[in-house]
KOLMI-238092 format. One record per residue (C-alpha): x, y, z. Coordinates in steps of 0.05 Angstrom, whole numbers, padded with zeros to 5 digits, always signed. Example, Ala and Ser with C-alpha at 12.3 -4.5 7.8 and 13.67 -1.06 7.14 Angstrom:
! residues 2
+00246-00090+00156
+00273-00021+00143
This chain:
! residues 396
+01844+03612+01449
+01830+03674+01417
+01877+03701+01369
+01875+03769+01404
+01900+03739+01461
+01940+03677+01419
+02019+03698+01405
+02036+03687+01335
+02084+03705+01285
+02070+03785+01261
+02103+03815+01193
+02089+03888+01183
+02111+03906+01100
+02139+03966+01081
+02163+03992+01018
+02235+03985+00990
+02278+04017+01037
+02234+04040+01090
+02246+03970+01132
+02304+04012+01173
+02255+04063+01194
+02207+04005+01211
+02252+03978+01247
+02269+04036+01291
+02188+04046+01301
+02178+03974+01322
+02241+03974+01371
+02217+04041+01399
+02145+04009+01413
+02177+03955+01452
+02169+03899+01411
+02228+03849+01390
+02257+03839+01319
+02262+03763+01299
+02271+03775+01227
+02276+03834+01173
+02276+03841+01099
+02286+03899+01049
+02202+03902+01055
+02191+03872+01121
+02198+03864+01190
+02179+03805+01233
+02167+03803+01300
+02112+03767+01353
+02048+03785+01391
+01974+03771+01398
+01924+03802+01351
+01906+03852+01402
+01986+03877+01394
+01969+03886+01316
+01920+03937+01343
+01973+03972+01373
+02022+03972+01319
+01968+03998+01271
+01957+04058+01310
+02024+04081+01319
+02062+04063+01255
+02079+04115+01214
+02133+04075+01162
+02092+04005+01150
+02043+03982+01095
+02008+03925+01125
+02008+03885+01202
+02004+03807+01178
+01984+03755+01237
+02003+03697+01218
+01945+03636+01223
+01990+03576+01199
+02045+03551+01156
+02051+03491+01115
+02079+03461+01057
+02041+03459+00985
+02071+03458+00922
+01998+03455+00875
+01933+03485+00878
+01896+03416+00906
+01942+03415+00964
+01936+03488+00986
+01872+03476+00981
+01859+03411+01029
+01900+03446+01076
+01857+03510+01078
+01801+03485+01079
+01818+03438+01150
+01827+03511+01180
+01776+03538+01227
+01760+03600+01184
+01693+03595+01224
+01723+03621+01295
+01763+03676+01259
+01702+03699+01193
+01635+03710+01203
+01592+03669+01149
+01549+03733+01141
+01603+03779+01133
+01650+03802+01071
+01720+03767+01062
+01771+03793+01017
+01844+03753+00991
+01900+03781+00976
+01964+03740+00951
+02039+03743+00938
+02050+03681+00902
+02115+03648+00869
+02107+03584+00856
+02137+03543+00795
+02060+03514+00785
+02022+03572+00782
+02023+03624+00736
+01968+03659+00759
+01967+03696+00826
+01887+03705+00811
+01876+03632+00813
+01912+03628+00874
+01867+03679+00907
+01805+03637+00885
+01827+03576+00917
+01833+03615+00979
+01769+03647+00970
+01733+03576+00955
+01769+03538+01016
+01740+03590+01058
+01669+03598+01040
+01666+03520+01028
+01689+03508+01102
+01641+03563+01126
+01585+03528+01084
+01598+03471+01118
+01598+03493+01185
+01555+03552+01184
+01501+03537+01128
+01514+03608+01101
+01578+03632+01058
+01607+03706+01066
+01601+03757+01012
+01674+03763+00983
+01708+03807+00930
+01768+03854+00926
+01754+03916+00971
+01795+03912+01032
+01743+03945+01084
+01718+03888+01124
+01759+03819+01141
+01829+03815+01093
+01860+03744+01083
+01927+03749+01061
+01967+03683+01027
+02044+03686+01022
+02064+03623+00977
+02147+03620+00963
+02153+03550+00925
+02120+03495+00973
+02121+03539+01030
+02056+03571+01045
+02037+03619+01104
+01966+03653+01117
+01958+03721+01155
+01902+03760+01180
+01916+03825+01151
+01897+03870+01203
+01911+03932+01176
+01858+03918+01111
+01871+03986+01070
+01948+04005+01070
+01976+04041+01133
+02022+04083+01084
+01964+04131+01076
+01957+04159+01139
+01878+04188+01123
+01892+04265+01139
+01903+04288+01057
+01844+04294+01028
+01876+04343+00975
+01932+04308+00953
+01952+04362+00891
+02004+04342+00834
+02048+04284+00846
+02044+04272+00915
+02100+04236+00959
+02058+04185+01000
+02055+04200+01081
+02093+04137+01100
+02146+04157+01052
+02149+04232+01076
+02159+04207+01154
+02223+04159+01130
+02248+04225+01107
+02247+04260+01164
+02264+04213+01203
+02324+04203+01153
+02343+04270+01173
+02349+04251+01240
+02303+04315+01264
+02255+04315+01326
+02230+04380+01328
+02289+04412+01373
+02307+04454+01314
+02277+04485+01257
+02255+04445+01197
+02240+04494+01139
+02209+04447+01066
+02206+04508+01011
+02165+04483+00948
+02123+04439+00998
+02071+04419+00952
+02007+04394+00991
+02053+04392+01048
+02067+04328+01062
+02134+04325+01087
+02112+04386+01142
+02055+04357+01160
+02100+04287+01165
+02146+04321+01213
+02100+04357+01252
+02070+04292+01277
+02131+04261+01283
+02153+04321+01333
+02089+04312+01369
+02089+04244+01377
+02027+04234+01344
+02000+04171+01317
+01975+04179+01259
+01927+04116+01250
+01883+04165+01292
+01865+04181+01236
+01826+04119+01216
+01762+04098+01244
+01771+04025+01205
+01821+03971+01202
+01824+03896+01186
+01825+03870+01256
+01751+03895+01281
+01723+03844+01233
+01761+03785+01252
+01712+03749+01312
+01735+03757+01388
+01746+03836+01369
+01727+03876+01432
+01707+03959+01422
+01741+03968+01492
+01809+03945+01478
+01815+03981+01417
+01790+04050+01448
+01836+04034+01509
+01889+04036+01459
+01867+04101+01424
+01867+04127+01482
+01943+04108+01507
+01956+04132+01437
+01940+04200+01447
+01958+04213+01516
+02027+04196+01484
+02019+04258+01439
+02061+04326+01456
+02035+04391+01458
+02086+04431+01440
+02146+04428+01384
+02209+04468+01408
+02228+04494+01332
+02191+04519+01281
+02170+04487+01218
+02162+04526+01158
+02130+04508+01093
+02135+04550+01023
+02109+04545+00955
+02112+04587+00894
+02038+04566+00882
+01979+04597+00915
+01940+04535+00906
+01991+04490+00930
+01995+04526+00996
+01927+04538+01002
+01912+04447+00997
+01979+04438+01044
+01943+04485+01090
+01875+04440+01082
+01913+04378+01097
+01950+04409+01160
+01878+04432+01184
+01859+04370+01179
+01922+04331+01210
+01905+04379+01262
+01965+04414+01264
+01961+04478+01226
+01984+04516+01283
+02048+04490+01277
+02066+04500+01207
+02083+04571+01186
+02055+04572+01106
+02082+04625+01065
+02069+04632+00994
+02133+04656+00961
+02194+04637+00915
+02235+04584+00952
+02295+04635+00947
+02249+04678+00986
+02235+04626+01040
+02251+04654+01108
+02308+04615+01149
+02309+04629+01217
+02379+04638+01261
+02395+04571+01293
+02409+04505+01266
+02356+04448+01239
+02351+04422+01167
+02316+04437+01101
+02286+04392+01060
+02269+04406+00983
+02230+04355+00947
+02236+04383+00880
+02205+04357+00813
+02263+04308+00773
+02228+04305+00706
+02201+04238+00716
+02132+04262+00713
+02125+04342+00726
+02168+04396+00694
+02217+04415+00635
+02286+04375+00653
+02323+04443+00613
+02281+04488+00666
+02289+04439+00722
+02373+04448+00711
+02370+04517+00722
+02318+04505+00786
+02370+04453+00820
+02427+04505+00805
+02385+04554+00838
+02362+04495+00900
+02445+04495+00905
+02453+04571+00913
+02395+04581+00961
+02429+04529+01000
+02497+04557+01000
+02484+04634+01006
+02424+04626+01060
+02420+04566+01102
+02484+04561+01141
+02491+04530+01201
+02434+04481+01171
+02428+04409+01140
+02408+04410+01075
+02373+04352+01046
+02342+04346+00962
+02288+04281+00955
+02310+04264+00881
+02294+04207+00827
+02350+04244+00775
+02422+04239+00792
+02440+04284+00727
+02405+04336+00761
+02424+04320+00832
+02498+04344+00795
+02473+04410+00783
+02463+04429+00857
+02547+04442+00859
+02554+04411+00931
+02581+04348+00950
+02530+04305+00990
+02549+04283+01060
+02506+04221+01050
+02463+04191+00992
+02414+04156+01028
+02369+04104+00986
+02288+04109+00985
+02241+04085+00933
+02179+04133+00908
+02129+04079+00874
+02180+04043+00831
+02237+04093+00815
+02295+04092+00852
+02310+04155+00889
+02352+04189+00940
+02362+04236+00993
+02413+04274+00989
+02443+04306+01055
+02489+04371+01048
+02527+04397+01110
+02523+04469+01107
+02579+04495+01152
+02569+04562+01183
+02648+04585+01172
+02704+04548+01185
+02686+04479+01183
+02675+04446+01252
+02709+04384+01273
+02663+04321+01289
+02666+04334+01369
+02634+04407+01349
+02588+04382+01308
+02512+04374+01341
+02493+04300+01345
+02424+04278+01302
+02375+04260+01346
+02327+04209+01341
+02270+04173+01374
């Protein structure tokens, strides 16, 4: 049987903290949870269902389809059990393979050595069934074999994602210290918005978090955006299904978002790549640009949320001038955007203190490897309402 039509074990990675916005993605698609992690989620389908989780998620890293587990505890072993597998029904012997590993195991201390005895099980069983051995090496455009060893137990996946899904292909001007796409849609979905009120990001950057929520509003999937994944180079692919699913994929899309989304920056340039990117996410017409201070940044009557993702000194800006900007975030926040949630991305909780409001919620994220957080402010517009008052935070 084919494994597009075979059920099998799937994991879909994420980054640290981003498996609860998986989650909710995977759920929402209809598929059923039989595992999680802090940087996974597992659940079961054919192949041809990795196609359709690579198209719509926005929060994952990679779709894993698992080919078989086993036990190994040394390099000889792992091998004699790869190389029994029937790598020719999955890898064409002309083609390009590529490894990839997560190994921890007491006997080897290097994951490269791992990936070699992959590499050699597979072209040796190929040899000796095809006469011919693939090209291999480490770009991740064509067929992606993926080992996870933990001790003596050993699983191997078809990656059929092959690049990372966290970049979802639309930002080809990614400016200063960009927060990556899969990241920006945790946010806002964090913030529990749908695009039935206003969502207003002032010092936007290369407007990632907009453009984030404006797809998220629309329902749009974003691995649209790719024209290449791991999956069309395993054998038994078929061109129809995966334009079928393209196709479901889009009629899926809205047309129209209910709020407005607003996007400011300080910086000319800035505005001028976020409005590139949105141009090319195909939803410029959505975003309202302005180029302006962020204490200038227009908030409309009406509730929603706003969503700063300042600088925190980790790798941009003067921490003495970055103070006075988070007093300054606090004000704006205070003075102008009643009625509204109010949420700071942050990596420095010394200047997270400087805002002079008490966050409703600290929720946890990761941005590469710092720790960060989002900080959510309830900005009450007078007295303060009681929970029964309070509008409920939609989500998918």
């Amino acid at each position: 049987m084919s494994v597009f039509n075979k059920p099998e074990k799937i994991i879909v990675t994420c980054p640290k903290h981003l498996a609860t916005y998986l989650r909710r993605e995977i759920l929402y698609m209809g598929f059923e949870i039989v595992d999680e992690g802090q940087t996974y989620i597992e659940t079961h389908g054919t192949l041809t269902d990795c196609i359709r989780l690579n198209l719509n998620l926005r929060t994952g890293n990679n779709v894993l389809y698992e080919l078989k587990s086993f036990r190994a505890m040394d390099a000889d072993k792992l091998y004699d059990e790869l190389i029994q597998m029937p790598w020719e029904a999955w890898l064409d012997e002309a083609g390009y393979v590529s490894v990839t590993c997560n190994v921890n195991n007491p006997f080897i201390d290097n994951t490269m050595f791992a990936n070699m005895r992959v590499k050699d099980a597979i072209v040796d069983r190929l040899t000796q069934k095809r006469g011919r051995r693939p090209d291999s090496g480490p770009k991740r455009d064509k067929a992606v074999i993926h080992l996870h060893w933990q001790e003596d137990r050993v699983s191997v996946y078809i990656d059929s994602s092959g690049e990372t899904l966290s970049k979802h292909g639309y930002r080809k001007h990614p400016g200063l210290a960009p927060m990556q796409e899969s990241l920006a849609a945790a946010v806002v979905m964090a913030t529990g918005w749908n695009g039935s009120g206003n969502l207003i990001n002032p010092m936007c950057g290369s407007g990632t978090l907009a453009i984030e929520a404006a797809l998220f509003a629309l329902n749009r999937s974003v691995g649209l955006f790719r024209d290449n994944f791991g999956f069309m180079h395993i054998k038994g692919f078929e061109e129809e299904v995966y334009v079928t699913e393209r196709r479901k994929a889009r009629e899926l899309a809205k047309k129209l978002i209910p709020g407005k989304i607003i996007a400011t920056d300080l910086n000319p340039k800035a505005v001028e790549l976020a409005r590139k990117n949105a141009i090319t996410a195909g939803v410029e017409q959505y975003i309202d640009f302005e180029v302006c201070d962020f204490r200038d940044t227009e908030i409309p009557e009406g509730e929603g949320v706003v969503v700063f993702n300042p600088e925190y000194g980790e790798r941009l800006g003067d921490y003495e001038e970055l103070v006075e900007i988070y007093k300054a975030i606090g004000d704006f926040l205070k003075q102008k955007c009643k009625g509204y949630n109010g949420y700071i991305f942050t990596g420095s909780p010394n200047l997270a203190k400087k805002v002079g409001l008490k966050a409703s919620r600290k929720i946890e994220f990761f941005n590469s490897k710092l720790e960060c957080r989002l900080l959510e402010y309830e900005l009450y517009d007078g007295t303060k309402r009681s929970e029964e008052d309070r509008p409920k935070k939609k989500t998918e």
